[in-house]
C-alpha positions, 0 to 999 in steps of 0.5 A: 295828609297830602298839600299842594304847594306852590314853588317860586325863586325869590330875587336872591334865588332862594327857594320859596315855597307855599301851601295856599290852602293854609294862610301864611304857610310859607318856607324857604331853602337855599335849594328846591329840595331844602325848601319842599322838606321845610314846608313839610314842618311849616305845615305841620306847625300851621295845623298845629296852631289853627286846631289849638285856636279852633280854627278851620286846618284849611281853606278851600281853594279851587282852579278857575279858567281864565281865557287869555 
């Protein structure tokens, strides 16, 4: 399965990665490459958890346009 993450550095320059489509799916790495490997576990271990607790494995997310 393939998962949009999103990439972001932290106050401290960590690198902080997160998968909207799955709640509270969030890993970090001292560099971009640590961080995107960590979230490939992260991930794994959210669906593991949402389909013992019989949860949906993902929520929708969709792009809008916002006019600036």
């Amino acid at each position: 399965m393939k998962f949009v993450v999103t990439i972001d550095r932290d106050e401290d320059g960590t690198w902080v990665v997160e998968c909207p489509s799955i709640p509270g799916c969030v890993s970090q790495g001292a560099t971009k490459g640590e961080a995107l490997e960590n979230v490939k576990d992260a991930i794994a271990a959210c669906l593991a958890v949402r389909s013992e607790r019989g949860m949906p494995l993902t929520i929708e997310t969709q792009q809008v346009e916002v006019l600036a």
